[in-house]
MARKEMAR-209574 format. One record per atom (N, C-alpha, C): residue in one letter; x, y, z. Coordinates in steps of 0.05 Angstrom, whole numbers, plus 32768, in hexadecimal, padded with zeros to 4 digits. Each point is the difference from the previous one (the first is absolute). Example, Ala and Ser with C-alpha at 12.3 -4.5 7.8 and 13.67 -1.06 7.14 Angstrom:
% residues 2
A81087F8E809C/A7FEE80188000/A801280188000/S7FF980157FF2/S801080188001/S7FF18016800E/
% end
This chain:
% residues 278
X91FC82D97F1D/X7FFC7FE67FF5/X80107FFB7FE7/X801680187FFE/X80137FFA7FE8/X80117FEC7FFF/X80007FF08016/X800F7FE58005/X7FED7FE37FF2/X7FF080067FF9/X7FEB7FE47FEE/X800B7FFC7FE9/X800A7FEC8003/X800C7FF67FD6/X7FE980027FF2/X800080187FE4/X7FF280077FF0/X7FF77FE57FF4/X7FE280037FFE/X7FEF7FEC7FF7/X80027FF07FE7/X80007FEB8000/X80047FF27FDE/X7FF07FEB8008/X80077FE67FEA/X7FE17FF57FF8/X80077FE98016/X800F7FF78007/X80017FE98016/X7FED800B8023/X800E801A8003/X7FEB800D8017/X7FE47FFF7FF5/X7FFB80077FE9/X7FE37FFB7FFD/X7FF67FE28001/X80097FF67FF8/X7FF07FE38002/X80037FF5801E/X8015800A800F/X7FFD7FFB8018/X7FEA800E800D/X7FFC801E7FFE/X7FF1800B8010/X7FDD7FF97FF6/X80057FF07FE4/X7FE27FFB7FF1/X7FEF7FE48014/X80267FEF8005/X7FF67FE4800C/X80097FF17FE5/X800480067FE1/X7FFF7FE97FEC/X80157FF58001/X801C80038019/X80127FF88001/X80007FE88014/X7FEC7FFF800F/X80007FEF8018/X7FFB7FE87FF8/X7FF47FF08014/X7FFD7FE87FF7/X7FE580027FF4/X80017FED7FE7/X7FE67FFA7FEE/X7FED7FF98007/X7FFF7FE8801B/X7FED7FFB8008/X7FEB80108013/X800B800F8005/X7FF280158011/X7FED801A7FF1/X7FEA800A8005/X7FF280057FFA/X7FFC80197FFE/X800F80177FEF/X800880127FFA/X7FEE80127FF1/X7FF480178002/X7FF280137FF7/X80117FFC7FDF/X801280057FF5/X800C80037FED/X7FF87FE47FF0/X80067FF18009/X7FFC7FF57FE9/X7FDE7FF47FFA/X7FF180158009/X7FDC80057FF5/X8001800F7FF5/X800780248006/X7FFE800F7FF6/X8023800F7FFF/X80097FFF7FF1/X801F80097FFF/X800280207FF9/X801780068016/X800780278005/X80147FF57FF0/X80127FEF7FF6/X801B80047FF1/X8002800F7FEB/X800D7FFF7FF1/X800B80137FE8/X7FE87FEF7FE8/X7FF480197FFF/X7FEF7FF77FE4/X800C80077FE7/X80087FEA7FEA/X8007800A7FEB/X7FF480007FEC/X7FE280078008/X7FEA800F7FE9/X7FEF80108003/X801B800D8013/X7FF680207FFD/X801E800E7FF6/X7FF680177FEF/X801180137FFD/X7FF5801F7FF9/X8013800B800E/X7FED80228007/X8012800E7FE3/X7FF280157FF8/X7FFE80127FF1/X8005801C800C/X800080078016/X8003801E800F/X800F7FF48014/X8009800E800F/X80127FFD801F/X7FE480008012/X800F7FFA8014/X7FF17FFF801B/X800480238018/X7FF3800A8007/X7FFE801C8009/X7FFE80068021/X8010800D8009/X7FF87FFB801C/X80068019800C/X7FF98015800C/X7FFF80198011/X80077FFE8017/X8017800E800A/X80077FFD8024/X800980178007/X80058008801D/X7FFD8013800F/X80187FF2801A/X8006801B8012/X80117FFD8007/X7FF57FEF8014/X7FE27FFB800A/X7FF77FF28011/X7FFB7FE07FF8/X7FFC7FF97FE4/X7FFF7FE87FF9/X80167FEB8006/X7FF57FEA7FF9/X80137FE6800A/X80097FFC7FE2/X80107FEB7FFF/X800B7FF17FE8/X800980147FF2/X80148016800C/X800880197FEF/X801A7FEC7FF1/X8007800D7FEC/X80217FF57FF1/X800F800D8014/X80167FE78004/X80178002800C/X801B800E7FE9/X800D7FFF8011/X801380127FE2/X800B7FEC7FEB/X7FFD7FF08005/X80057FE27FE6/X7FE480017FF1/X7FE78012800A/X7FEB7FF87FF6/X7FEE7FEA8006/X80087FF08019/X7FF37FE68008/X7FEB800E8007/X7FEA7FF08000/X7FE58007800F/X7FF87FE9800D/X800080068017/X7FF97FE18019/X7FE1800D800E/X7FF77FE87FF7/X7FDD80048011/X80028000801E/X7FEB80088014/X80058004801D/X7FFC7FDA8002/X80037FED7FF9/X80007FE78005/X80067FED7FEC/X801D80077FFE/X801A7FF87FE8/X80007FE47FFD/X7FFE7FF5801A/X80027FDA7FF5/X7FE87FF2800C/X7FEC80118004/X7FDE7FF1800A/X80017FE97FEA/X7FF97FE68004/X7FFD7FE97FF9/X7FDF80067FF5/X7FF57FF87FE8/X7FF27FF77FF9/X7FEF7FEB7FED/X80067FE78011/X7FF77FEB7FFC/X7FEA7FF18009/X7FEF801A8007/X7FE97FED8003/X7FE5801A8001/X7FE57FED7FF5/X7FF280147FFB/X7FF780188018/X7FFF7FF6801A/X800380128009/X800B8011800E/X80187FFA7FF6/X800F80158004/X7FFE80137FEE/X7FFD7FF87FE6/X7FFE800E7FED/X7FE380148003/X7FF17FFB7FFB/X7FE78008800A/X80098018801A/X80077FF7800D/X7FFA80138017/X801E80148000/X80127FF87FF1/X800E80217FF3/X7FF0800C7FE6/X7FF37FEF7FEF/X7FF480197FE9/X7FEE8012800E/X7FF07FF18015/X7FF1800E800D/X8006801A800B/X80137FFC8016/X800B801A800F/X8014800D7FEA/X80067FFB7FE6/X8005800C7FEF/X7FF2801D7FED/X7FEC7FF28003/X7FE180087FF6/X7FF58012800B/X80058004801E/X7FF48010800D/X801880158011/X7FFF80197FF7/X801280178000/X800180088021/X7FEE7FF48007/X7FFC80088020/X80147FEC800C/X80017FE77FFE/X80127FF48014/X801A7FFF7FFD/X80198008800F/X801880067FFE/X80147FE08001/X7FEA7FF17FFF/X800E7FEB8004/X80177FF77FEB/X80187FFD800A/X80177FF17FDD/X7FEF7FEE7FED/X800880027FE7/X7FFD7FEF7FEF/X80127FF37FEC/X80047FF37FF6/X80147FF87FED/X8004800C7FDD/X7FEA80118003/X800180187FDF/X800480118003/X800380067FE8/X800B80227FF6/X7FEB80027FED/X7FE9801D8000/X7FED7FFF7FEC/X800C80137FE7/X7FF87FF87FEC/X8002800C7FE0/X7FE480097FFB/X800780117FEB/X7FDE7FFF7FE7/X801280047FE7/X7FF67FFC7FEB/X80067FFD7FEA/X7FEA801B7FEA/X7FF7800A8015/X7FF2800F7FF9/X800980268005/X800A800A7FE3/X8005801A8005/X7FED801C8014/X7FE37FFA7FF6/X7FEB8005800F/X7FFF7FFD8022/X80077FEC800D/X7FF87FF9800D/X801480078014/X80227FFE7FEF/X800D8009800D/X800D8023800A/X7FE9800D7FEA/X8007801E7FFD/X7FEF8002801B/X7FEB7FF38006/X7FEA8014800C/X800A7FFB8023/X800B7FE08002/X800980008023/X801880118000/X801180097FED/X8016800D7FFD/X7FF6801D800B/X7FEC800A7FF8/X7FFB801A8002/X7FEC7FFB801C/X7FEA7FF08005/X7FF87FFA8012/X8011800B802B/X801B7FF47FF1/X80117FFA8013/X801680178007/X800080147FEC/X800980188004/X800A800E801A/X7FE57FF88006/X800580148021/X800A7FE78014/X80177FED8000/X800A7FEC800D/X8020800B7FFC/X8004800B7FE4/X801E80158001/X80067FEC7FDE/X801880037FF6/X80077FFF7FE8/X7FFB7FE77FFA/X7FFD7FF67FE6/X7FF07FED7FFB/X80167FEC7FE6/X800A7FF08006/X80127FF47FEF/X7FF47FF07FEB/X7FFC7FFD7FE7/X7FFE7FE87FEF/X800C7FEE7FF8/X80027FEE8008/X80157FE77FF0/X7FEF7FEA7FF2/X800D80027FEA/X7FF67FDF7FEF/X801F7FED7FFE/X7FEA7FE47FFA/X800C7FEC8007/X7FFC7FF27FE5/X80147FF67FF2/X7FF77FE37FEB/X7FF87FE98011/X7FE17FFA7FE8/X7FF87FE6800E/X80127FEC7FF7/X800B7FFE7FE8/X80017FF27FEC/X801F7FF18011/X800E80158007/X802180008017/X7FEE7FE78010/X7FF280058010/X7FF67FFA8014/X7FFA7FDE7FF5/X7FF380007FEF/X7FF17FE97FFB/X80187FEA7FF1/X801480067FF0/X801C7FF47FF6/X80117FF68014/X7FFF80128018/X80137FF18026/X7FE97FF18000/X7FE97FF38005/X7FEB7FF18001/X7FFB80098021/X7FFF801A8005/X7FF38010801A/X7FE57FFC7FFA/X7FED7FFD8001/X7FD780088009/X7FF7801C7FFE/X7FF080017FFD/X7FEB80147FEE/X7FE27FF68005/X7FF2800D800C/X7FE77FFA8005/X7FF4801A7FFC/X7FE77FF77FF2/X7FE1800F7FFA/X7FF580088017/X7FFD8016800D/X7FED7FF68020/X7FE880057FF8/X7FF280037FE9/X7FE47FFA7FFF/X7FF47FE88003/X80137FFA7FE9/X7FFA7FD77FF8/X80057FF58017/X80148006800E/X80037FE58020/X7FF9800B8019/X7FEE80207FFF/X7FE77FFF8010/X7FEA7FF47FF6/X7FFE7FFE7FE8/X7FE37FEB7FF8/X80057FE58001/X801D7FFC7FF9/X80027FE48007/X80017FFE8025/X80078006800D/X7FF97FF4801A/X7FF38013800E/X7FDF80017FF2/X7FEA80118011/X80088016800C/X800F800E8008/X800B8019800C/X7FE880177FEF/X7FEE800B8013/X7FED80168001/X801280147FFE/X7FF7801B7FEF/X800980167FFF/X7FFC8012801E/X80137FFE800D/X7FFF801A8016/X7FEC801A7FF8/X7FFB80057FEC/X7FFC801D7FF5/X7FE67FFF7FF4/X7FF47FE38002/X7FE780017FF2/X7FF87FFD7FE1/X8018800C7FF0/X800680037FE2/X80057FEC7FEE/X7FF47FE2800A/X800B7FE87FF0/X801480037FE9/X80167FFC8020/X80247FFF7FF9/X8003801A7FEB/X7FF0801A7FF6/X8007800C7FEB/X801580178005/X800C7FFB801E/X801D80187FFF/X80107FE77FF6/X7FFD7FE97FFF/X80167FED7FFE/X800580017FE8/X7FF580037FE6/X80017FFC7FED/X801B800C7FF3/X80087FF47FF1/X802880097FF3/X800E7FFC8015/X7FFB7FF18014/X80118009801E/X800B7FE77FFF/X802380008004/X800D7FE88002/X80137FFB8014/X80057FEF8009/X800D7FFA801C/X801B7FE47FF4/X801A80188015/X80157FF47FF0/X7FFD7FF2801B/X800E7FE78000/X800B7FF4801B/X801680018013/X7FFD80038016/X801680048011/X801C80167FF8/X800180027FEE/X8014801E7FEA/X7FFF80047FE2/X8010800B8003/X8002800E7FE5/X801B80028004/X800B7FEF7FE9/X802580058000/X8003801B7FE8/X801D800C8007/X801180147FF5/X7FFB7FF67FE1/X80037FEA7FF7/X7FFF80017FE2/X7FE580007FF9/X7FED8001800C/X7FDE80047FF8/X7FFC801B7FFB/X800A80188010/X7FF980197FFA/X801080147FEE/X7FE280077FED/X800B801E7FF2/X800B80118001/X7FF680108012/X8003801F800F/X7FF080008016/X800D80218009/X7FED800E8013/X7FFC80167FEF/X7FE480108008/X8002801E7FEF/X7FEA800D8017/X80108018800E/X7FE5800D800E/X7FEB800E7FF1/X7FEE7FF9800B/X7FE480067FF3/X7FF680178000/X800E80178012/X7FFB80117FF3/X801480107FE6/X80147FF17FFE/X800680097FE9/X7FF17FF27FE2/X80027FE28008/X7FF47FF27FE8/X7FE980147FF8/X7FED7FFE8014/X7FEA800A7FF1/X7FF5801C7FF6/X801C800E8001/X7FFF80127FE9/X7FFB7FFE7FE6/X80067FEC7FF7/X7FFD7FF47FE0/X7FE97FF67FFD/X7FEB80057FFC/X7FE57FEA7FFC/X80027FEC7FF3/X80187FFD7FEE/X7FFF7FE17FFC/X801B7FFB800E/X7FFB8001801A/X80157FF98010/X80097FDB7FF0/X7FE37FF68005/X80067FDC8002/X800A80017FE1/X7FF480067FEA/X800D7FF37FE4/X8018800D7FF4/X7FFF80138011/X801B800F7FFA/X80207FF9800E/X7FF67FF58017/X80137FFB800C/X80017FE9800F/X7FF07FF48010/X7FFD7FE6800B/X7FFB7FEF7FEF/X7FF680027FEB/X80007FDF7FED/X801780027FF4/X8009801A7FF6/X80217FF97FEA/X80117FFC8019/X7FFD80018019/X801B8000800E/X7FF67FD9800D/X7FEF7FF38003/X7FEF7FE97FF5/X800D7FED7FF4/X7FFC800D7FE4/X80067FF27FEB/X802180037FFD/X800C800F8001/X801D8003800C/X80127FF18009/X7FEC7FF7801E/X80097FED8017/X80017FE27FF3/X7FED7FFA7FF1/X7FF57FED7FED/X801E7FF57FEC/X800680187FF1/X80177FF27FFB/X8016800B8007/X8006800C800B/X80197FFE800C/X80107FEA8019/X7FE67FFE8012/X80057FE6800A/X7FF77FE57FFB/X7FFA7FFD7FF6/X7FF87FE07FF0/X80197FFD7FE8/X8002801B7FF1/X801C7FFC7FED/X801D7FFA8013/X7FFA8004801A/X801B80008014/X80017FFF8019/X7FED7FE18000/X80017FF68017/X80118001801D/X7FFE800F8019/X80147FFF800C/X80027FE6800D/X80147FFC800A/X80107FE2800F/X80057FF17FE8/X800A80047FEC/X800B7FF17FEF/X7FE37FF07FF6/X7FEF80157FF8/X7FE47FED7FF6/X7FE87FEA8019/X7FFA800F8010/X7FF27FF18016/X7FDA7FFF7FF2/X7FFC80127FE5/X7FED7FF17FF1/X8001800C7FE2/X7FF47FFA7FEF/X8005800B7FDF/X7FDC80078007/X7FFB80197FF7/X7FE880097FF0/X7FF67FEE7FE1/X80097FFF7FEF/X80057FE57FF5/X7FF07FEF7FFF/X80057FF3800B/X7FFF7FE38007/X7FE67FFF801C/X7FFC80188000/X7FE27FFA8016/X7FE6800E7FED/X800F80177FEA/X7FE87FFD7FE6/X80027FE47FF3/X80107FF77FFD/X7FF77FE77FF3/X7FF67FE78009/X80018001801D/X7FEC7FEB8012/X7FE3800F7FF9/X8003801B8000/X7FDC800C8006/X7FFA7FF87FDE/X800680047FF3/X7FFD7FF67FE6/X7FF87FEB7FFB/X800C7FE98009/X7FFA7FE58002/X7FE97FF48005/X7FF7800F8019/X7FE17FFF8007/X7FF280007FF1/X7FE87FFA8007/X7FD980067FE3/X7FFA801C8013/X8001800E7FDE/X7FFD80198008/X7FF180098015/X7FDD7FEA800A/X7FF7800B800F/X80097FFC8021/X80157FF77FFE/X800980008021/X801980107FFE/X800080197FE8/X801780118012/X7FEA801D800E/X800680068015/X7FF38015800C/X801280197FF5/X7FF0800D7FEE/X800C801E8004/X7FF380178017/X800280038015/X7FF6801B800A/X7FF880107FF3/X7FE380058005/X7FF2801A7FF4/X8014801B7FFD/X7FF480087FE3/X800F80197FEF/X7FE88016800F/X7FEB7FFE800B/X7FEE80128002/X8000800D801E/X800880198007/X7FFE80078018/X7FEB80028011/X7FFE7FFE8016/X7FE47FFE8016/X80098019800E/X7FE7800A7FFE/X8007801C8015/X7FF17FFA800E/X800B80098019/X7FEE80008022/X7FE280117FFD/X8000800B7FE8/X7FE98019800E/X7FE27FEA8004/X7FFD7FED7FFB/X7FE87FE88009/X800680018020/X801B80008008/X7FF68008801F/X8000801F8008/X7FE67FFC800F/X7FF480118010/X80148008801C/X7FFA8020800A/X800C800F800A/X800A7FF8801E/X7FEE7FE87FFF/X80017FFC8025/X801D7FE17FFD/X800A7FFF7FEA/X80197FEC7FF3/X80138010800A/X800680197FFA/X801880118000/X800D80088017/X7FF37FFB801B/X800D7FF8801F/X800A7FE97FFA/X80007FEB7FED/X800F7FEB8009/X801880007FF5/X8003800C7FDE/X80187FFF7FFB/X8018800A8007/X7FFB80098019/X8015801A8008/X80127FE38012/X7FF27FEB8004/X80117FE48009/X800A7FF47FE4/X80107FF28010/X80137FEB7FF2/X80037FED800F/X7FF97FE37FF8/X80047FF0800E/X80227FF28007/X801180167FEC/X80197FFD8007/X800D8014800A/X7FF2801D800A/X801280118005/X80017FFC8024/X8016800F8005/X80047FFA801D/X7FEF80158010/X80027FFE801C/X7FF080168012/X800E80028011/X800D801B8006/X800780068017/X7FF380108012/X800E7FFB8016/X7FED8001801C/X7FFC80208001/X800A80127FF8/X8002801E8009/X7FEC80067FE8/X7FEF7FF47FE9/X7FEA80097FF8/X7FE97FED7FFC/X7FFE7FF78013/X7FF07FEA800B/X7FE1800E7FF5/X800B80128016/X7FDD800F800B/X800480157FEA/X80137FFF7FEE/X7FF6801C7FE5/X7FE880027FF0/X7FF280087FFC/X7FE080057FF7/X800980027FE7/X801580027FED/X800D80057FE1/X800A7FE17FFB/X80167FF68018/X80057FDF7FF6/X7FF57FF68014/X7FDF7FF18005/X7FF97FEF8012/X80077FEA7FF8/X80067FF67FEB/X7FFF7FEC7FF5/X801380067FED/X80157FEE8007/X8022800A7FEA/X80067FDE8002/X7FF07FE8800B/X80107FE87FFF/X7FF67FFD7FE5/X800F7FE47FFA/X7FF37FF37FE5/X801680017FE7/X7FFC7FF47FF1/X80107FEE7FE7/X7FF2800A7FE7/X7FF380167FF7/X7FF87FFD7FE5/X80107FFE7FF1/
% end
């Protein structure tokens, strides 16, 4: 699917619907997936993969979801991908790529997942992400916003720090990769090395915008600025650890509702469950 022109903000408003005609009756313009510019993150976004997962980086670093230009413009459509998003059992495509923002949360499926084979880390700037005016969604908040029941029983509490990029993740959004089992030799793997390499990305590319300046870091702090303070969203500084879920949780994470499944370990009793997008 390396033939899809990398995503920018006109495909989004097309695939949102806010590009169509006005009179028509568009999920977006009730509740809008576009580029929020009052939010801005403080940590990167975190994501663990395996050689079985989907939305792996391509060698440019692109990351394409298993359903790269799914249209969502209407609520239920929307609804019924968070859903099969949500739930690690159905292999069905979706249009995300899942994050956590949470070091915790991301050490424990990291090690969790061990026995799947080497375990890659990559972080992403939200901040990259949010300056192209690409989407960023909470999947706690817009499973509560459109009723979506926790599969798991745990009112939405694996969701929590968990963020869903849309349809990709372009080459200038990501940090690094670092295998995890080397990172986590360092116990302060994350402050030692994933926030300064973070904060890094922070200015080095915002000081040198590629394509001859396609956005200024800048000038999107000083829109968030602009705002009343209480409508800028910072993402929680406080990590959530999984250990509130209980033991009979930990068959599920071994899915991804983005990783792929092939047929020759279908019936494996180690990956019954390898679809899925976390």
């Amino acid at each position: 699917m390396t033939d899809i022109a990398v995503l920018d903000r006109d495909t989004v408003s097309d695939l949102l619907g806010s590009r169509s005609n006005p009179f028509l009756n568009y999920e977006e313009n009730r509740h809008a997936w576009g580029i929020s510019r009052s939010m801005v993150f403080e940590r990167p976004l975190l994501r663990t993969w395996d050689y079985f997962s989907g939305s792996r980086p391509e060698g440019t670093n692109r990351m394409l979801s298993r359903a790269p230009r799914q249209c969502l413009n209407t609520s239920g459509v929307r609804r019924k991908s968070l859903t099969t998003h949500a739930d690690h059992k159905n292999w069905t495509a979706t249009p995300f790529i899942s994050f956590t923002t949470s070091k915790i949360a991301l050490q424990e499926l990291a090690c969790l997942r061990r026995k799947r084979g080497t375990q890659t880390i990559t972080a992403i700037n939200p901040n990259v992400r949010i300056a192209k005016g690409l989407p960023i969604l909470d999947m706690m908040t817009e499973m509560n916003y459109y009723d979506i029941l926790d599969p798991y029983g745990r009112s939405n509490a694996y969701y929590r720090d968990h963020y869903l990029c849309l349809w990709e993740v372009t080459s200038d959004e990501v940090i690094g990769h670092w295998e995890w089992s080397e990172l986590v030799k360092n116990d302060h793997w994350y402050e030692e090395i994933v926030l300064p390499a973070f904060r890094e990305h922070d200015e080095t590319l915002f000081s040198n915008p590629p394509g001859g300046g396609l956005f200024n870091f800048s000038t999107l702090l000083d829109e968030l600025l602009e705002n009343d303070e209480s409508e800028v969203e910072y993402p929680s500084l406080e990590d959530t650890s999984s250990d509130e879920l209980d033991a009979s949780f930990e068959n599920e994470v071994y899915s991804d509702t983005d990783d792929e499944v092939e047929e020759a370990n279908a019936t494996d009793d180690m990956f019954k469950i390898l679809e899925g997008d976390w």
